[in-house]
C-alpha positions as CSV (number, residue, x, y, z in Angstrom):
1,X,76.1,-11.5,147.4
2,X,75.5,-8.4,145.4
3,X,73.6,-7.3,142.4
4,X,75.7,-4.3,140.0
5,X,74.0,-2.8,136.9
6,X,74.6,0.1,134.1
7,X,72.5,2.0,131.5
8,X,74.2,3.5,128.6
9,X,74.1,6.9,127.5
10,X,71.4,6.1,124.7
11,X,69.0,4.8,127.5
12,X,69.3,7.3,129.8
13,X,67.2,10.6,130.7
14,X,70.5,13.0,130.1
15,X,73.1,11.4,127.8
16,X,74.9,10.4,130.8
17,X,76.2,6.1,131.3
18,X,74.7,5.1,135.3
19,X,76.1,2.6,136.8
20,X,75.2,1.2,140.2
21,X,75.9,-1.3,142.9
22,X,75.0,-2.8,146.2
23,X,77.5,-4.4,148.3
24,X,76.2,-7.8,150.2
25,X,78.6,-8.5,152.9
26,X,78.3,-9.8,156.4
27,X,76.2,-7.6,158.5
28,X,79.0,-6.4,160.9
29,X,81.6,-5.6,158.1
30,X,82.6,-1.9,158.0
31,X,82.3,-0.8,154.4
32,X,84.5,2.0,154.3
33,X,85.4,4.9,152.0
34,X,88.8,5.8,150.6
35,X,90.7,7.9,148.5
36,X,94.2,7.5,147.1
37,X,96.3,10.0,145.4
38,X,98.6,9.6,142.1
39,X,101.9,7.9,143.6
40,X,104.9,6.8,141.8
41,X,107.5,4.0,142.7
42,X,110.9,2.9,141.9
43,X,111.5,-0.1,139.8
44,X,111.6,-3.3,141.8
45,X,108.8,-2.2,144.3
46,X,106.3,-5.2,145.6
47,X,102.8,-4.1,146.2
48,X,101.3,-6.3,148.7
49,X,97.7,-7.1,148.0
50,X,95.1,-9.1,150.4
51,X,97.1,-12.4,149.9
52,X,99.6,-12.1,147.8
53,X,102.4,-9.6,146.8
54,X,103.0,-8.7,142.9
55,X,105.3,-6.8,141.0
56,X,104.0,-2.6,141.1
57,X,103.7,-0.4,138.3
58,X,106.0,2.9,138.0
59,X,102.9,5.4,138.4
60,X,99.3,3.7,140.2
61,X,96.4,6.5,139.5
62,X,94.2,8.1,141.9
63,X,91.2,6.4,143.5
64,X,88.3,6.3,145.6
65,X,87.7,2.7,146.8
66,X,84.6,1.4,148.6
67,X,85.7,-1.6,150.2
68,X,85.5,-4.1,153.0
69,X,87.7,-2.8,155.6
70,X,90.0,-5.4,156.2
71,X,90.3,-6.0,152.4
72,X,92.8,-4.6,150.2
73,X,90.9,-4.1,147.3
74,X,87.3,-3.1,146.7
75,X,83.9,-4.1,145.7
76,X,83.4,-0.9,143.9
77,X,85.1,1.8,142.8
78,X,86.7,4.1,140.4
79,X,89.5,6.3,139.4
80,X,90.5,10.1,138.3
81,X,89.4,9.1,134.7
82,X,85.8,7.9,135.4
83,X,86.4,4.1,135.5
84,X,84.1,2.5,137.3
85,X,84.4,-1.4,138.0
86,X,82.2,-3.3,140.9
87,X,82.5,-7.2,141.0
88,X,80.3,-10.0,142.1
89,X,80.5,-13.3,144.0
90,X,79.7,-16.3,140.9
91,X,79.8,-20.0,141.5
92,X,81.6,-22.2,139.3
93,X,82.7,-26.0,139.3
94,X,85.9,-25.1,138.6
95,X,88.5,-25.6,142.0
96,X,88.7,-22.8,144.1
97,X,92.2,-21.7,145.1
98,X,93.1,-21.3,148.5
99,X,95.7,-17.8,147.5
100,X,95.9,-15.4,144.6
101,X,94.3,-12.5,143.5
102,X,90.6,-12.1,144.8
103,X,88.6,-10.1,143.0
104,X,88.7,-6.9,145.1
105,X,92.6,-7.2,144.4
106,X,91.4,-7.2,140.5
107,X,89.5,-4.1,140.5
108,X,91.8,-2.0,142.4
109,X,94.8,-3.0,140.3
110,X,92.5,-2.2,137.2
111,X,91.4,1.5,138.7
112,X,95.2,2.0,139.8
113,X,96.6,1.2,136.5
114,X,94.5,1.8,133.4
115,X,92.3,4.5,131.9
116,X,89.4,3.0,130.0
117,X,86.8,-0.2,130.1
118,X,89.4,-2.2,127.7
119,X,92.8,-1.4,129.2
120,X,90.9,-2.8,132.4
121,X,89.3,-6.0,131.1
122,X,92.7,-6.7,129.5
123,X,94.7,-6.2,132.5
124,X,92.1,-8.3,135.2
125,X,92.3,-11.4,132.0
126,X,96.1,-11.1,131.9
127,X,96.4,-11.0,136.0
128,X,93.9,-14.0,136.3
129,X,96.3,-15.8,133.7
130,X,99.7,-14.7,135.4
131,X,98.5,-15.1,139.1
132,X,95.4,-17.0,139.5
133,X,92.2,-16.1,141.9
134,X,91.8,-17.3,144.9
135,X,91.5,-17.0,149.0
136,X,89.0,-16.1,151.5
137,X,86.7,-13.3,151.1
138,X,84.6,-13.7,154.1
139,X,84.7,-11.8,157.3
140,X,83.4,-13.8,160.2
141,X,82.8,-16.9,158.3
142,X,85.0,-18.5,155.4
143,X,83.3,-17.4,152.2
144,X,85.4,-18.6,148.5
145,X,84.1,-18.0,145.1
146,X,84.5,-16.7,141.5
147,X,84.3,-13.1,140.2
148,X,82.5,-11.7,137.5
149,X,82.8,-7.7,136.8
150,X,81.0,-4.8,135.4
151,X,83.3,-2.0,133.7
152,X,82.4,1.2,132.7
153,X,83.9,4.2,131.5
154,X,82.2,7.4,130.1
155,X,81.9,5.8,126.4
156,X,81.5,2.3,127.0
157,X,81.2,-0.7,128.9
158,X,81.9,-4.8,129.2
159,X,81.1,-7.8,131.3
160,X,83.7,-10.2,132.4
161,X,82.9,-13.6,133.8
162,X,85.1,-16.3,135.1
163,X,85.3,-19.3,136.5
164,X,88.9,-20.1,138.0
165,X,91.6,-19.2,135.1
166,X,89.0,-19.2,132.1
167,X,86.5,-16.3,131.6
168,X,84.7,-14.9,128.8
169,X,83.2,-11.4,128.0
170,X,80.7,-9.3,126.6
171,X,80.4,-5.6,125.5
172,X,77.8,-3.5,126.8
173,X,74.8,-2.3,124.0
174,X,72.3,-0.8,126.5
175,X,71.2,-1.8,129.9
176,X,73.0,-4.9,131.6
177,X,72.7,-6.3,135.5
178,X,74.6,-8.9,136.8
179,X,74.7,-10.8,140.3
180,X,75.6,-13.7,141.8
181,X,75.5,-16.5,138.6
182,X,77.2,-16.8,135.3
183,X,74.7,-15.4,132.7
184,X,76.6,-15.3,129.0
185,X,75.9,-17.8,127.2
186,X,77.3,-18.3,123.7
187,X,76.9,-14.8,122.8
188,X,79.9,-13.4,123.8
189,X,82.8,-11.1,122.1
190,X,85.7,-12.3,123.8
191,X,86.9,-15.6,125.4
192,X,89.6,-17.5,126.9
193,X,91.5,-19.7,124.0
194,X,90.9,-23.1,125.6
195,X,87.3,-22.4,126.7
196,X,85.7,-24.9,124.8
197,X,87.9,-27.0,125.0
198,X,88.1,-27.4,128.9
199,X,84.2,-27.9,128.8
200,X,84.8,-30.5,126.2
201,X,87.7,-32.4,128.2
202,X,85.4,-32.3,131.3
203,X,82.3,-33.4,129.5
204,X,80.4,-30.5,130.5
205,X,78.7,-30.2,126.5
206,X,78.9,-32.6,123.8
207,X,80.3,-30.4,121.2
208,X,81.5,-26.5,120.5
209,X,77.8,-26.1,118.7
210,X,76.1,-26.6,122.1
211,X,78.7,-24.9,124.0
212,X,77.0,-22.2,126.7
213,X,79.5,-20.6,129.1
214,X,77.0,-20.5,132.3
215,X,75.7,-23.6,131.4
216,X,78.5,-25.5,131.7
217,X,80.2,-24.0,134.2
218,X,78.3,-22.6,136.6
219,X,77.9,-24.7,139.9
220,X,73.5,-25.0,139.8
221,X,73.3,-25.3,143.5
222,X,75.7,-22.6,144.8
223,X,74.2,-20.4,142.4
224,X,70.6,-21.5,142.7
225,X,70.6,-20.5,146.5
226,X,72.4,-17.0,145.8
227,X,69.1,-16.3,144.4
228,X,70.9,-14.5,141.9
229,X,68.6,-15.0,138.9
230,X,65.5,-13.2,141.2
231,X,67.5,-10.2,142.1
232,X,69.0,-9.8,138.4
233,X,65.4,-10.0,136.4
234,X,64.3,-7.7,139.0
235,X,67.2,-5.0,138.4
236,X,66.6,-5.6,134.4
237,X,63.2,-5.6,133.9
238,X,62.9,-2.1,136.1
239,X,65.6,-0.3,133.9
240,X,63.8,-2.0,131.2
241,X,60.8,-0.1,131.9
242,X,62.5,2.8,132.4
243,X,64.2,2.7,129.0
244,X,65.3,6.7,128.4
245,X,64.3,8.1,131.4
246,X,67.0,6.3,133.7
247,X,68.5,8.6,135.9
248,X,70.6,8.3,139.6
249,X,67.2,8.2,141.3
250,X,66.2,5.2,139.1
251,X,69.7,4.1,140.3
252,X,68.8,4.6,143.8
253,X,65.0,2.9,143.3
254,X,66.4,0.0,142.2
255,X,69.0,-0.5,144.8
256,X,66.7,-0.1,148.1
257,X,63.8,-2.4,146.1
258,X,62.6,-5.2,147.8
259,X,61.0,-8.3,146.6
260,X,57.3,-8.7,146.1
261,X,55.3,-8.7,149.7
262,X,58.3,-7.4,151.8
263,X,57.8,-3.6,151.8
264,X,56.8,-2.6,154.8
265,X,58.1,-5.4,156.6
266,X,61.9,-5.7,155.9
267,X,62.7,-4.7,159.0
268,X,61.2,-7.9,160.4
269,X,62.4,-10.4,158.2
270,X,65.6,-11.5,155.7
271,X,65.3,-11.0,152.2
272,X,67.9,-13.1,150.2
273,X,65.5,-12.4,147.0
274,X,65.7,-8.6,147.4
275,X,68.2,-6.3,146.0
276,X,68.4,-4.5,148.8
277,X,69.4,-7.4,151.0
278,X,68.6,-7.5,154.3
279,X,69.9,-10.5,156.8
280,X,68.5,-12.2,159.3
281,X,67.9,-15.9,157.9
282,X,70.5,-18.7,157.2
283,X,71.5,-18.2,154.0
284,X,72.4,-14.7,152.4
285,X,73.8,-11.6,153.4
286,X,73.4,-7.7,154.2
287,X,73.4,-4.6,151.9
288,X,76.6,-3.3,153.5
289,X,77.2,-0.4,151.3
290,X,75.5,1.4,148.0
291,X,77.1,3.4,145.3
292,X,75.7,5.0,141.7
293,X,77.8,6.4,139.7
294,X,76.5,9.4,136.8
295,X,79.4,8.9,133.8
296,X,80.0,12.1,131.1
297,X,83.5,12.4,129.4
298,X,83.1,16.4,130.5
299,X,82.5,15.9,134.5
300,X,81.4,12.7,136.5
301,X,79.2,12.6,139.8
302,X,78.5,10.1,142.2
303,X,76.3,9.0,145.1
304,X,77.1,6.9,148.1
305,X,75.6,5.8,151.4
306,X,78.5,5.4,153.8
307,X,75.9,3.2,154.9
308,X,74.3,-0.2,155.5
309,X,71.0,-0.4,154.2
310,X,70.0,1.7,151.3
311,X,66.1,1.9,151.8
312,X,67.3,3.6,155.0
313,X,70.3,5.2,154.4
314,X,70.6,8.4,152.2
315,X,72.5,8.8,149.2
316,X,75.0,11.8,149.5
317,X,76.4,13.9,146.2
318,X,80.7,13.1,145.6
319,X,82.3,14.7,142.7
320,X,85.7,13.7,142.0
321,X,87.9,16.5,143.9
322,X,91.8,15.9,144.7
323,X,92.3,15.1,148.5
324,X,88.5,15.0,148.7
325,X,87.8,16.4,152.4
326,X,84.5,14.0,153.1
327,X,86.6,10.8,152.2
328,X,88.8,9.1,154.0
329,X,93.1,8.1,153.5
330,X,94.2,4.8,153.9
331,X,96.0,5.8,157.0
332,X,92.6,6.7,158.4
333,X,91.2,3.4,158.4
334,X,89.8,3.6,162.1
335,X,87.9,6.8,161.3
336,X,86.7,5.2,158.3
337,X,85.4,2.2,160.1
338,X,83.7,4.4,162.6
339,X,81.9,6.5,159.9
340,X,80.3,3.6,159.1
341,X,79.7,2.9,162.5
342,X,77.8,5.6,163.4
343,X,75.2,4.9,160.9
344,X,74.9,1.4,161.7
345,X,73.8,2.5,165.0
346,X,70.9,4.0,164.0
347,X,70.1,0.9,161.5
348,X,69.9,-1.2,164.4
349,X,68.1,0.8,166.2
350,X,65.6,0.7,163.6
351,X,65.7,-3.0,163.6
352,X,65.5,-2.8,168.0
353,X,61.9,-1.0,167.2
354,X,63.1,1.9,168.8
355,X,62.6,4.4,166.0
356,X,58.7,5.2,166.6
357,X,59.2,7.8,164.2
358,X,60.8,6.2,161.3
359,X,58.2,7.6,158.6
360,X,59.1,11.0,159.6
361,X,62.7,10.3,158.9
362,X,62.1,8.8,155.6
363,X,60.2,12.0,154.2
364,X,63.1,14.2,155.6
365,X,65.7,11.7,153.7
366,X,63.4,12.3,150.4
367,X,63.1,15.4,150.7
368,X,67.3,16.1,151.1
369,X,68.4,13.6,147.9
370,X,65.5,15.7,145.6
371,X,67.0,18.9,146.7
372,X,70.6,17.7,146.6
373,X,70.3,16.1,143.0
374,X,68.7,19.4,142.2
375,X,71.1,21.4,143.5
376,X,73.8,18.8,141.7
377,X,72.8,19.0,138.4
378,X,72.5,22.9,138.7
379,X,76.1,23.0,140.0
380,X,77.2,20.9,137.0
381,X,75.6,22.8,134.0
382,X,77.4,26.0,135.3
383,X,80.4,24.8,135.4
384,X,81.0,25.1,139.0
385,X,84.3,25.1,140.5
386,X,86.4,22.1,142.8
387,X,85.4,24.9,145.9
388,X,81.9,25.7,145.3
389,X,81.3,21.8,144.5
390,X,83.2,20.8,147.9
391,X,81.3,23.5,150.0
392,X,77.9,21.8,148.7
393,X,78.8,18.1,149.2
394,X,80.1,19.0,152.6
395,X,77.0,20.6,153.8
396,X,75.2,17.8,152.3
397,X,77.4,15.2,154.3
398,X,76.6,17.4,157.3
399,X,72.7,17.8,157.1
400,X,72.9,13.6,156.9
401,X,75.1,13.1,160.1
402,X,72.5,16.0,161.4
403,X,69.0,14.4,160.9
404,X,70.5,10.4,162.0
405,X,72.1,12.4,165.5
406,X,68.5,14.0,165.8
407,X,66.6,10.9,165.4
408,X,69.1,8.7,167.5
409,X,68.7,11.6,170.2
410,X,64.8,11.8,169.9
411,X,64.7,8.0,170.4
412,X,67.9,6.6,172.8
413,X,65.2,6.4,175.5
414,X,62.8,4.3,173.8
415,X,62.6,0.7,175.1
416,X,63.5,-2.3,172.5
417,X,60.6,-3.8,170.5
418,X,62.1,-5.9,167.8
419,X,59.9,-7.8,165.3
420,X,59.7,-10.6,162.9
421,X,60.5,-14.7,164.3
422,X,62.5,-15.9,166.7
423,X,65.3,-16.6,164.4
424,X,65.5,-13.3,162.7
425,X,65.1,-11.7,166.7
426,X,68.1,-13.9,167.7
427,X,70.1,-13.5,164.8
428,X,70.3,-9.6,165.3
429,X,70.7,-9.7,168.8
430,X,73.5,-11.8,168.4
431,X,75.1,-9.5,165.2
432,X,74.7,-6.3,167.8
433,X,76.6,-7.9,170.5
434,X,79.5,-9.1,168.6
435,X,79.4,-5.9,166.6
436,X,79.7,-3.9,170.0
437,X,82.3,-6.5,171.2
438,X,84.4,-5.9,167.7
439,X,84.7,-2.3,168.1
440,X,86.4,-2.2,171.4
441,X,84.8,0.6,173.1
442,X,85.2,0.5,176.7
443,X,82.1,1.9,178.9
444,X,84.4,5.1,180.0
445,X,85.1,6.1,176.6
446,X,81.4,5.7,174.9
447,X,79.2,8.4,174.3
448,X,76.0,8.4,175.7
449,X,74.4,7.4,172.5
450,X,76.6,4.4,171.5
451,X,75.7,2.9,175.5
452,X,71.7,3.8,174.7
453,X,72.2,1.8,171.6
454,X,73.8,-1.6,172.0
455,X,72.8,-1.8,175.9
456,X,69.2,-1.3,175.1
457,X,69.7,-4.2,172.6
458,X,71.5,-6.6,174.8
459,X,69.4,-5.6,178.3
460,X,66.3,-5.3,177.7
461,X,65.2,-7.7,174.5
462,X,63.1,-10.7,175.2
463,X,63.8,-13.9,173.2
């Protein structure tokens, strides 16, 4: 489950595109951060993606991937030239395959090999045609589906939907969110040549003048319980409202909002209808990771969590840099996972009741984002160098890791009060104990911190 969104330049505050995305995963999944350089290969070279091998390209462009980490792809992303593609979950009643392409594989493939929003909807249609989608894409559970994408560039953007082989898709004007249903309709710029005709065969409409993509081939229940329609009107009718004065923080707003009645209390209870997604019921998933993305053809910036959680997490400023020192290389994938680690700590901790001091936090998080999007957007209208721009964003990243150690140190002694039913109690207690069991720590090799932490959760909770 996720919910992705973008405002074009003529809708924003400063001329800029935004695009944005939370990740839904499984609560325990790391959502890691990696870059890859520029590489070339020789003819004949295989690249093997999360299921299947295809043929490689002679050159593959530089990267940054935010991605499950045992998937090859990503959910989010984008490349040395500003393209920006994030992909979401959608339901169809066409078969799902059990191997091909999934659409993580899709989007890095399309950031690895094209420069703009069309090359990349051109190559995903003519992958889907030459390999197919399918396979698992969940972590602890199996979890199949259909992809729909949102590409962007720094002049334009498109919506691709599919279900199985046949897709259709629709270019940008202004403000678009999508999430975890099939929403064209019959207004639509491009389409699969035997889209209507399918339909037709399968009796899904009576005739091509009543043919509507989602309605006759999305799968009503599936999608119905995404709760995908709730979390979509919510993300358009706020950058509705915001019409010219959307901005990253509008980005950010919208991506740690919460459904009517829940603020205050998301710590105690799941929210399937929120953006920012919170487990803890039996349907739906966690915000695993958040990204926002600020697009100009003269220099892009962009924010990202490292982070579960974005109403908790903060949103730290990334320019694109080559060999970026804050990200992480795909040989680097257990540092990677334990990045995300760390901060997961402290969300749990928050969701033990051990944080007594969580509003405190929240003001110095606030406080940080105004000063570095401040300091950002000053940077940027001077023109400031790769080094000045790198010393910034890493004493950003290291304020954040400083003010989560403080408040983890401040309250590691607190005993566990979790909230909310006896469901939503159980189901974190169990998620912390397999997420310590995953990580294969070993009592003489933990800090002090990481034993405070998951012991406090497993010892001394009452159920």
């Amino acid at each position: 489950m996720c919910d992705t969104m973008v405002a074009m330049s003529d809708v924003s505050r400063d001329g800029r595109i935004y695009f944005a995305k939370n990740s839904d995963r499984q609560p325990n999944e790391p959502h890691i951060m990696i870059q890859v350089p520029r590489r070339k290969y020789p003819a004949g070279t295989k690249v093997r993606c999360t299921y299947i091998e295809i043929e490689q390209v002679e050159e593959t462009y530089a990267v940054m991937l935010l991605k499950p980490s045992w998937i090859w792809g990503c959910e989010m992303g984008c490349n040395e030239f500003g393209l920006n593609i994030g992909n979401e979950a959608v339901f169809t009643r066409e078969k799902y395959e059990p191997t091909g392409l999934i659409g993580m594989d899709l989007i890095r493939l399309a950031l690895e090999r094209c420069r703009s929003s069309q090359e990349a909807l051109e190559l995903i249609i003519e992958l889907l045609d030459r390999y197919g989608q399918g396979g698992n894409c969940g972590y602890e559970k199996p979890f199949t589906y259909h992809n729909s994408f949102l590409i962007t560039d720094p002049k334009e953007a498109w919506v691709l939907e599919t279900a199985g082989k046949y897709w259709v898709a629709q270019k940008v004007n202004d403000i678009r969110a999508i999430s975890n249903g099939l929403t064209i309709g019959s207004d639509y710029d491009l389409s699969h040549p035997d889209l209507i005709k399918h339909a037709l065969e399968k009796r899904w409409c009576k005739s091509a003048a009543d043919f509507d993509f989602a309605g006759c081939y999305k799968d009503k229940l599936f999608t119905y319980f995404s709760r995908s329609r709730e979390r979509c009107n919510c993300s358009q009718l706020e950058l509705e409202a915001k019409r010219g004065e959307i901005d990253e923080s509008v980005m950010m707003d919208i991506l740690r909002s919460h459904q009517p009645g829940i603020e205050g209390s998301q710590f105690q209870r799941a929210s399937l209808h929120s953006v920012c997604m919170h487990g803890g019921g039996p349907i739906g998933d966690h915000t695993t990771g958040s990204y926002v993305a600020c697009l100009s053809e003269k220099s892009s910036l962009y924010w990202v969590t490292g982070a579960s959680t974005p109403c908790l997490a903060m949103f730290k400023p990334l320019w694109w840099v080559e060999n970026n020192p804050l990200l992480f290389r795909e040989d680097q994938q257990e540092e990677a996972v334990d990045y995300w680690r760390q901060r997961e700590r402290f969300h749990r901790m928050v969701i033990n009741g051990q944080i007594i001091d969580l509003d405190d936090y929240l003001a110095q998080r606030n406080q940080l984002e105004g000063f570095w999007r401040e300091t950002a957007h000053r940077l940027d209208a001077q023109g400031a160098g790769d080094d000045e721009k790198i010393k910034f964003m890493s004493e950003a990243w290291q304020q954040e890791a400083q003010v989560i150690q403080e408040f983890i140190d401040k309250n590691k002694d607190q005993p566990a009060r979790p909230r909310g039913n006896l469901y939503y109690r159980r189901y974190w207690r169990r998620q912390t104990e397999r997420l310590y069991q995953s990580s294969g720590w070993k009592p003489e090799d933990e800090t002090e911190e990481m034993v405070d932490i998951f012991k406090l959760t497993r010892g001394r909770c009452r159920y």
